[in-house]
N, C-alpha and C positions, 0 to 999 in steps of 0.2 A: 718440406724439402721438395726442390722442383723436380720435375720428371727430368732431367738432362744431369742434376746431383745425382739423384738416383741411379741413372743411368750406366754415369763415370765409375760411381760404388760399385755397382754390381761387376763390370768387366773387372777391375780392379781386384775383386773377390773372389770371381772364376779363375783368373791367372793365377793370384794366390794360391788357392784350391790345387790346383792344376800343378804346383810345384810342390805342394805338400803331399800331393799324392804320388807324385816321381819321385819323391823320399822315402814315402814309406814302401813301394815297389823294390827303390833300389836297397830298401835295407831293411827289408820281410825278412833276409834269413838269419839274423841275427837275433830275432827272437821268436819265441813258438805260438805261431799261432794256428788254431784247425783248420787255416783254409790260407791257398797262395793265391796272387796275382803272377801273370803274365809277366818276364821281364820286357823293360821299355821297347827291344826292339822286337820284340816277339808279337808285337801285334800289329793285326794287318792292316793294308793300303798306309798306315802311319807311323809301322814301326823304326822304318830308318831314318825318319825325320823327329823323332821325341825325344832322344837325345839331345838333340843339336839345339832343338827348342828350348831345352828343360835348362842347358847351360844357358845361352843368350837370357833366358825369363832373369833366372837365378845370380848372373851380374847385371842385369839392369836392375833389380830388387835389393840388390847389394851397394847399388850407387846411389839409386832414391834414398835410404834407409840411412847411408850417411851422410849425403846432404840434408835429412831431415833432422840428422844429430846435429850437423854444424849447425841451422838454423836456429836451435832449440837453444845449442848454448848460446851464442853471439844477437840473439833477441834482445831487444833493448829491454829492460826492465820497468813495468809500471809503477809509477810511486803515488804516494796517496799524499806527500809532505816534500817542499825543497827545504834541506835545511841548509845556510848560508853560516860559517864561522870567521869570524873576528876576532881582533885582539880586542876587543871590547864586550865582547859578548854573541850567541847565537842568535841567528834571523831562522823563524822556520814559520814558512807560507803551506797554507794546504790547500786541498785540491776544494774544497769548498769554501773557503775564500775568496779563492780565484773566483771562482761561476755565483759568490754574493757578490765583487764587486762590478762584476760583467751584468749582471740582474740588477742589480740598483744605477750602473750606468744607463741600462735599458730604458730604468722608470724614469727615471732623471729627464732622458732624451725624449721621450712619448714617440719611440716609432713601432711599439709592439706593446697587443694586449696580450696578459697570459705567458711572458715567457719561460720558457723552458731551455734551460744552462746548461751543457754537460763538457767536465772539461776531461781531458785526460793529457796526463803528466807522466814524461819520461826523463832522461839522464837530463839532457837540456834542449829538452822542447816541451810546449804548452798547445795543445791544440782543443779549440773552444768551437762546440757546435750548438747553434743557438735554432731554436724552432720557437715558431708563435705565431700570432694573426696579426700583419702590420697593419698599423691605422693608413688611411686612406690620407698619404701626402704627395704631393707633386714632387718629381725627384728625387724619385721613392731611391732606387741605386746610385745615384749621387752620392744621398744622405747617409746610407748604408755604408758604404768604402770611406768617406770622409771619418766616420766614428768609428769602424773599425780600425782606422788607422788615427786616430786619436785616444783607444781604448789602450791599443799596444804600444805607445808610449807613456801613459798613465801606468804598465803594468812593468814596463821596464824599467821606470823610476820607483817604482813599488819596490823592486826588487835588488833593484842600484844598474848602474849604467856600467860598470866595468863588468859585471855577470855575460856571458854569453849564454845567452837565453833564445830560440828561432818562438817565436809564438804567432798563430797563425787564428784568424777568427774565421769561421763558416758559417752561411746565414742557411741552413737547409729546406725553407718552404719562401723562396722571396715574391709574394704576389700577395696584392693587398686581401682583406678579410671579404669586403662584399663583393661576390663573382656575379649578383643578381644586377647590377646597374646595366642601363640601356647601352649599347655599343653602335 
């Protein structure tokens, strides 16, 4: 975790902190314990301001906390299979399918040694991120976009043309394998 995650955590956790401990201040007397705190304003240089604080922390935690629900439900779902039905019968594609036929178009094309497929699949989207060592070709991204966009018509006819399907291919390391050649 980088020192500026870490960072966000920690504030994040002191506030936290900091309103859990204005609860249980404000509601010590409801159960017995052998020792009190201070009520909120009772403490000094800060006490007329802890209040006002403890509310404002207390609805901004309350609006993060359901935006974080909204999020949580309305998240697209990952799937590992699309299954497509027919009056003929079921179509069902999986996710490694997808990234054998992205991998054998690869080999097929020779513009990468070694690669490595990974697709991930939601309601109706396909998104494929390819890492490997490409062979040493002139019009190296040219060649790149051209078969990306020849892959994702291969995969839209895979899948049938009246599907709405967005399927997006990503090359994530695109510079040839030997960095040692004279420049």
């Amino acid at each position: 975790m980088s020192k500026l995650k870490k960072t966000i955590v920690a504030i994040f956790l002191l506030l936290f902190m900091y309103l859990c401990f204005s609860v249980i201040v404000s509601n010590q007397t409801y159960v017995s314990i052998p020792f009190y705190f201070l009520n909120l304003d009772e403490y000094p240089l800060v006490g007329e301001w802890l209040p006002t604080i403890t509310f404002y922390l207390a609805g901004s935690v309350f609006v993060v906390l359901f935006v974080l629900m909204l999020v949580t439900i309305f998240y697209p779902k990952k799937l590992s299979q699309f299954k497509f039905r027919k009056t003929d019968g079921v179509l069902r594609i999986s996710k490694k399918a997808v990234e054998g036929v992205v991998a054998e178009a690869l080999a097929a094309e020779k513009l990468m040694k070694n690669p490595n497929v990974k697709a991930t699949m939601s309601q109706k989207k396909i998104k494929i991120k390819v890492k490997g060592d490409f062979q040493i070709v002139s019009d190296l991204y040219g060649k790149t976009d051209k078969w990306s966009e020849q892959l994702e018509t291969q995969l839209h006819d895979l899948i049938g043309p009246d599907v709405k399907i967005s399927i997006k291919i990503k090359f994530e390391k695109p510079q040839p394998e030997n960095n040692n050649r004279v420049k």
